[in-house]
C-alpha positions as CSV (number, residue, x, y, z in Angstrom):
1,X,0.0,0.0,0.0
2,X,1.1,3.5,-1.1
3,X,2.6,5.9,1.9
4,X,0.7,9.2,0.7
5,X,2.5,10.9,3.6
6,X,6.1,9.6,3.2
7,X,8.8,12.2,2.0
8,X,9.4,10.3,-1.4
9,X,6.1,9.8,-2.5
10,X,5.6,14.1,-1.9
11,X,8.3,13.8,-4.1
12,X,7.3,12.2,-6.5
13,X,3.2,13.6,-6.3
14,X,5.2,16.8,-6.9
15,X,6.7,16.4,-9.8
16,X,3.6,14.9,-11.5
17,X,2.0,18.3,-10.4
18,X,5.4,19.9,-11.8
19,X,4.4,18.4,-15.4
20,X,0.7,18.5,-15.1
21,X,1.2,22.5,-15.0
22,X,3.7,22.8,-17.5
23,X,0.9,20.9,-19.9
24,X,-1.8,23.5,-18.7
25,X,0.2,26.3,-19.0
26,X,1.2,25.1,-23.3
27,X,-2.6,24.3,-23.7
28,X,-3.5,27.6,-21.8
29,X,-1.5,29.4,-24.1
30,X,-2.5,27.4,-27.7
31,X,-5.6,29.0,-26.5
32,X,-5.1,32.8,-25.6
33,X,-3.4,32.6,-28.7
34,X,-5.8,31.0,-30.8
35,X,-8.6,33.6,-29.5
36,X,-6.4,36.4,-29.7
37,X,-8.1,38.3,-32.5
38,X,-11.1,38.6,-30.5
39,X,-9.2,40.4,-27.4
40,X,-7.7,42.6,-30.1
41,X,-11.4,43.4,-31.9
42,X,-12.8,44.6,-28.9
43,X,-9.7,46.9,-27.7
44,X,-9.1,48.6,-30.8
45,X,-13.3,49.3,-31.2
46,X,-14.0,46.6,-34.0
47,X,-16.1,45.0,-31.9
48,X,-18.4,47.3,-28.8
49,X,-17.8,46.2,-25.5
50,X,-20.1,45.6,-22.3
51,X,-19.5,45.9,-19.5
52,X,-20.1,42.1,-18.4
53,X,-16.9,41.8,-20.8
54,X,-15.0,42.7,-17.8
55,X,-15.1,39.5,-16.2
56,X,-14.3,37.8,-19.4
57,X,-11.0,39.5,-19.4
58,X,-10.4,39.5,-15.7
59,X,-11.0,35.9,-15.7
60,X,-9.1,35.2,-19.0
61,X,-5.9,37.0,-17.5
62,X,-6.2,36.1,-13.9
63,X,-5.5,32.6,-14.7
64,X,-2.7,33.4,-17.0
65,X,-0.9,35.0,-14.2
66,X,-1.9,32.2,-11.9
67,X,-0.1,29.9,-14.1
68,X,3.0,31.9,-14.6
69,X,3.0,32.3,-11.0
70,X,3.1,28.7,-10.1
71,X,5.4,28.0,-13.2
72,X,7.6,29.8,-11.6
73,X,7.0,28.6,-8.6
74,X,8.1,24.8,-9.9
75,X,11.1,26.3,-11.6
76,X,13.0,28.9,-9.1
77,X,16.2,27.6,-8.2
78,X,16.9,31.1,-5.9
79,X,15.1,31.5,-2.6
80,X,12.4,33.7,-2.9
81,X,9.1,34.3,-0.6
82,X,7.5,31.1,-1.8
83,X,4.1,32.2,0.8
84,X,3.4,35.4,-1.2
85,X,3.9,33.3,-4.7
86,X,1.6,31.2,-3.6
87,X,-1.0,34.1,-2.3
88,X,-0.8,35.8,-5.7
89,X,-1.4,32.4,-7.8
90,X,-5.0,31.9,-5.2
91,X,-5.8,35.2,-5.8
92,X,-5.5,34.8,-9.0
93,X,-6.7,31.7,-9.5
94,X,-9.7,32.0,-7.6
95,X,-11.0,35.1,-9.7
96,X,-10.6,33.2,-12.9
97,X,-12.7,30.6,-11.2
98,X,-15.4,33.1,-9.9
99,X,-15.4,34.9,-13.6
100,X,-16.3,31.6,-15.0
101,X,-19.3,31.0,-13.5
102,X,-20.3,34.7,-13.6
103,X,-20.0,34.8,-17.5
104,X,-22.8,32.1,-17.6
105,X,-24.6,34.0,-14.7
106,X,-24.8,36.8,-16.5
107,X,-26.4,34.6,-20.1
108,X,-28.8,32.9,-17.7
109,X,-30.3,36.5,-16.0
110,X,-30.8,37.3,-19.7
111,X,-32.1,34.2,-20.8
112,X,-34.6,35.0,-18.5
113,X,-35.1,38.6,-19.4
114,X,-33.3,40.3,-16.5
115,X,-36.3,39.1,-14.1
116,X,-35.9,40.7,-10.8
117,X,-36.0,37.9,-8.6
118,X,-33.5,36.2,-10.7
119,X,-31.4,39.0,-10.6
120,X,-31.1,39.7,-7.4
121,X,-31.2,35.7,-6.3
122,X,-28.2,35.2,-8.5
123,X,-26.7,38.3,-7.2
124,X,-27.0,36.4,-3.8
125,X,-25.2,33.3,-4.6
126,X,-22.0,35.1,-6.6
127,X,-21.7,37.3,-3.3
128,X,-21.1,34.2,-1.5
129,X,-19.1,32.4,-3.8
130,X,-17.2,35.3,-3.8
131,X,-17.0,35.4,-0.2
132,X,-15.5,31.9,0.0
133,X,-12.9,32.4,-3.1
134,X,-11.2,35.5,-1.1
135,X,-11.8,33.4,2.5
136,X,-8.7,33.2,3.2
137,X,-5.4,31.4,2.9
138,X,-6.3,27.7,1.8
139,X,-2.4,27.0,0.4
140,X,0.5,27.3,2.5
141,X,4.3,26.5,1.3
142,X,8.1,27.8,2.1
143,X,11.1,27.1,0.6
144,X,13.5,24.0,0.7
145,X,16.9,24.3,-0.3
146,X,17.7,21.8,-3.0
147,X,13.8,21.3,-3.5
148,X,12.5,24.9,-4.1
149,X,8.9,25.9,-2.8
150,X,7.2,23.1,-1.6
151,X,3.5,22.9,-0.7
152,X,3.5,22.5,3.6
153,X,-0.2,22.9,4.4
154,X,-3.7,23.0,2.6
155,X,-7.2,23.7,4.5
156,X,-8.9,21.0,3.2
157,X,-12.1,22.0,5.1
158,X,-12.0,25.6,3.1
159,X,-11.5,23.6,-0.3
160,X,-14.0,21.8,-0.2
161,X,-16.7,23.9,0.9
162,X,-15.1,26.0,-2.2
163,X,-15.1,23.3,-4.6
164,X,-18.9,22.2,-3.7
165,X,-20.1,25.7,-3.8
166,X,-19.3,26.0,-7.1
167,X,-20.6,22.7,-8.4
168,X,-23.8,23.7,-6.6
169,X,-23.3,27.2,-8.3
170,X,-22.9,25.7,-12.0
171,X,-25.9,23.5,-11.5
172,X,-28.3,26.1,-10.5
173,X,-27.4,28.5,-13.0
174,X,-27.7,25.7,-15.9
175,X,-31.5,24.5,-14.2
176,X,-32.6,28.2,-14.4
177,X,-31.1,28.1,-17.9
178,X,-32.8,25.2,-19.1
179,X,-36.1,26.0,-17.5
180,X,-36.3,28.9,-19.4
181,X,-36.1,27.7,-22.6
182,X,-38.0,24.3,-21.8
183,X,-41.0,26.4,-21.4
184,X,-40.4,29.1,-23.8
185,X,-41.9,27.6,-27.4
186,X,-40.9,30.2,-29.2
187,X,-37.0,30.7,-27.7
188,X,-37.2,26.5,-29.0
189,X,-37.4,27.9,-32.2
190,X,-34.6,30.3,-32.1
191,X,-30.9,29.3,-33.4
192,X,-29.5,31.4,-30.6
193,X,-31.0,29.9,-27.9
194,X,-30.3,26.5,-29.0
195,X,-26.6,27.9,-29.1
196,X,-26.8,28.8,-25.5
197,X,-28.2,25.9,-24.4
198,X,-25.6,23.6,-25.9
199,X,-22.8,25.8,-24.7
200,X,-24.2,26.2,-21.3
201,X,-24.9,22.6,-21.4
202,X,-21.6,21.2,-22.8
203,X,-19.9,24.2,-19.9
204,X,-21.9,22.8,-16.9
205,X,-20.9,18.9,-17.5
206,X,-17.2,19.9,-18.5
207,X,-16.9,22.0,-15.2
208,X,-18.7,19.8,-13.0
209,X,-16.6,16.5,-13.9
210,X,-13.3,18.8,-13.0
211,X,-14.5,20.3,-9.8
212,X,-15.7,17.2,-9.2
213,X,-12.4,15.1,-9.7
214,X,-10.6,17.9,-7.6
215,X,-13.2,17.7,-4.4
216,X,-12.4,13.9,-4.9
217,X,-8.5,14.9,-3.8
218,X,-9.1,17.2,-1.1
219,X,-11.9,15.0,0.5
220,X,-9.0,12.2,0.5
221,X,-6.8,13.8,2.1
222,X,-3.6,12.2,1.2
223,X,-0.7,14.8,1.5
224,X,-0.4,18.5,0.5
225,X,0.3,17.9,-3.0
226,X,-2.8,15.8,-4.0
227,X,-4.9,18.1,-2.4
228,X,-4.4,20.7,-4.1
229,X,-3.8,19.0,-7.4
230,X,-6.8,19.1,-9.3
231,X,-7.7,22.8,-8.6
232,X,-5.4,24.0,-11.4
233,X,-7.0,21.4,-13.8
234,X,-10.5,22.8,-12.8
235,X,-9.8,26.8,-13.0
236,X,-8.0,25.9,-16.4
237,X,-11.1,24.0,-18.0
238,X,-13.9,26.0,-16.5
239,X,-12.3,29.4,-17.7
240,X,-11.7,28.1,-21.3
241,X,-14.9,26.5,-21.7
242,X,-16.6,29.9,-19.9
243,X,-14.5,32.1,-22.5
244,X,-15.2,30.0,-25.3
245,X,-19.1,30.2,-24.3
246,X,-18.9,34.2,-24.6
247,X,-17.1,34.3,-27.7
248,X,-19.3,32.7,-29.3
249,X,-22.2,34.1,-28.1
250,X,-20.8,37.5,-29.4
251,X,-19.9,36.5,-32.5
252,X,-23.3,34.9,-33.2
253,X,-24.9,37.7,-32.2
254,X,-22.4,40.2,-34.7
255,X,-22.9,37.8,-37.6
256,X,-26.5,38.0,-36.8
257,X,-26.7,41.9,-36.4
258,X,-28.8,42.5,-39.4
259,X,-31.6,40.8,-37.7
260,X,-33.0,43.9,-36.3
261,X,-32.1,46.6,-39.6
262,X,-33.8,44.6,-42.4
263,X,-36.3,42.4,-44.1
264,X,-34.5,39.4,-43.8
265,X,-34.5,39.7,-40.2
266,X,-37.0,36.9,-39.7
267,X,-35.6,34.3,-42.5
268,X,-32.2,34.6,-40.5
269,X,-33.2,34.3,-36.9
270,X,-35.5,31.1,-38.5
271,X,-38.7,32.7,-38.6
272,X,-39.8,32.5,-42.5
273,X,-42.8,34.9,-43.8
274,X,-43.8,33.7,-47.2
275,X,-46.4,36.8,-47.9
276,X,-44.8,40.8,-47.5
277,X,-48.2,41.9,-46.9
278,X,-48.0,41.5,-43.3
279,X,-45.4,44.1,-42.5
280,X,-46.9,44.6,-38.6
281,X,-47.0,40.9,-38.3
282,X,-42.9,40.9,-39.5
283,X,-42.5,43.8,-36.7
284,X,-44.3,42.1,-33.9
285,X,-42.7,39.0,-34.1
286,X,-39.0,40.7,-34.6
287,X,-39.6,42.4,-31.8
288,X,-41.1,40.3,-29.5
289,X,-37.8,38.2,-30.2
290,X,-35.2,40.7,-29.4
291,X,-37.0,41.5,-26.1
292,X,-36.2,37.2,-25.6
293,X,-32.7,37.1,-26.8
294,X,-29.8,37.8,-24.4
295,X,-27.5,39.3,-26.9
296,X,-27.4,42.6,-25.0
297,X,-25.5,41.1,-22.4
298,X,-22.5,40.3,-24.6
């Protein structure tokens, strides 16, 4: 039987983690720079930004410099302040986290036409998530000459109350989500919703099966390294999948802009009108439609 605790086998749990990062941190960067243009669009004014953008970028580049940060962490051969390194990549990496499920708050409260008690219910649940993700210190480490920063503690209790909270989070966002447009027959028939529903969909099972494989190692307990050794896996794949999500939302709905400026706005939101006698009819439903859609929120 394996000796979690022993020194060797910290040893070697650390140098998986070592590699794991280094994988993240090449697949995190294949995809900043494959979505690059789209950061670049909405900088230089090609493309108008919102304000809930904000927590697509914070997200985007918190966990960039969360994964520098612990890059360097791995590969310091100088003694440095290994505690604050490891304060900055939490910070860090906890915003990315709390962005991710934000970005799909924010399509759900639109999906459901910025409702009031949905509002200010959702409101309520991303104050407390956020009041977990800056708790406190979870991660603590120091440095070891001929090792180099070496994880020495983890609050396993304030993980995975974290961890949970945010699976519960993700599922009650995507409920509300699908709810909506369960009962909605005409959002059924829009091409946009049925893109927000897939993405939502395809985001919720992604980030549930990695928060749920990284609540698996903190509620086990074994040493400091395997508890904290699915978080970065988790933050990594809930803010791509998150990002992805918004971009694609916002370029649906900027491919999709003449919808609301001309007489083909009906054919290419789906809705077909075989007689142009019925202009009112044309408006009505056009209307009626854009009042549905939550393409104002990116």
């Amino acid at each position: 039987m394996v000796d979690w605790q022993s020194p060797a086998e910290i040893a070697r749990d650390g140098q998986v983690f070592s590699n794991l990062v280094h994988c993240l941190l090449g697949l995190y960067l294949w995809e900043l720079f494959t979505s690059l243009k789209f950061d670049y669009d909405i900088f230089s004014r090609k493309r108008r930004f919102k304000w809930p953008m904000i927590f697509y970028f914070l997200g985007r580049y918190a966990l960039f410099c969360a994964l520098l940060g612990i890059t360097i962490s791995l590969n310091v051969t100088t003694e440095i302040n290994c505690q604050l390194l490891y304060v900055f990549n939490q910070i860090c990496g906890n915003i990315s986290i709390g962005c991710a499920s934000i970005n799909l708050s924010f399509r759900t409260i639109a999906v459901w036409s910025q409702s009031l008690y949905i509002t200010i219910g959702i409101t309520i649940v991303i104050l407390g998530h956020w009041g977990l993700l800056l708790h406190g210190l979870i991660v603590h480490a120091s440095w070891v000459d001929g090792v180099g920063c070496v994880v020495t503690q983890t609050d396993n209790k304030g993980l995975t109350a974290l961890f949970i909270y945010t699976m519960t989070f993700d599922f009650i966002v995507m409920c509300l989500t699908a709810w909506k447009l369960a009962v909605s027959s005409q959002s059924t028939q829009s091409r946009l919703v049925r893109l927000i529903f897939r993405d939502g969909l395809f985001y919720f099972f992604m980030a549930f099966a990695v928060n749920t494989v990284a609540t698996t190692f903190i509620m086990l307990n074994l040493n400091p390294v395997m508890s904290v050794i699915g978080d970065v896996p988790a933050a990594v794949v809930s803010t791509i999948v998150a990002s992805r999500a918004v971009r694609r939302l916002s370029e649906f709905t900027s491919a999709k802009a003449e919808v609301y400026s001309g007489r083909t706005a009906a054919q290419s939101s789906g809705f077909a009108f075989r007689s142009k006698k019925k202009p009112d009819g044309v408006h009505v439903q056009v209307n009626h439609i854009s009042t549905q859609l939550p393409v104002e929120v990116f």
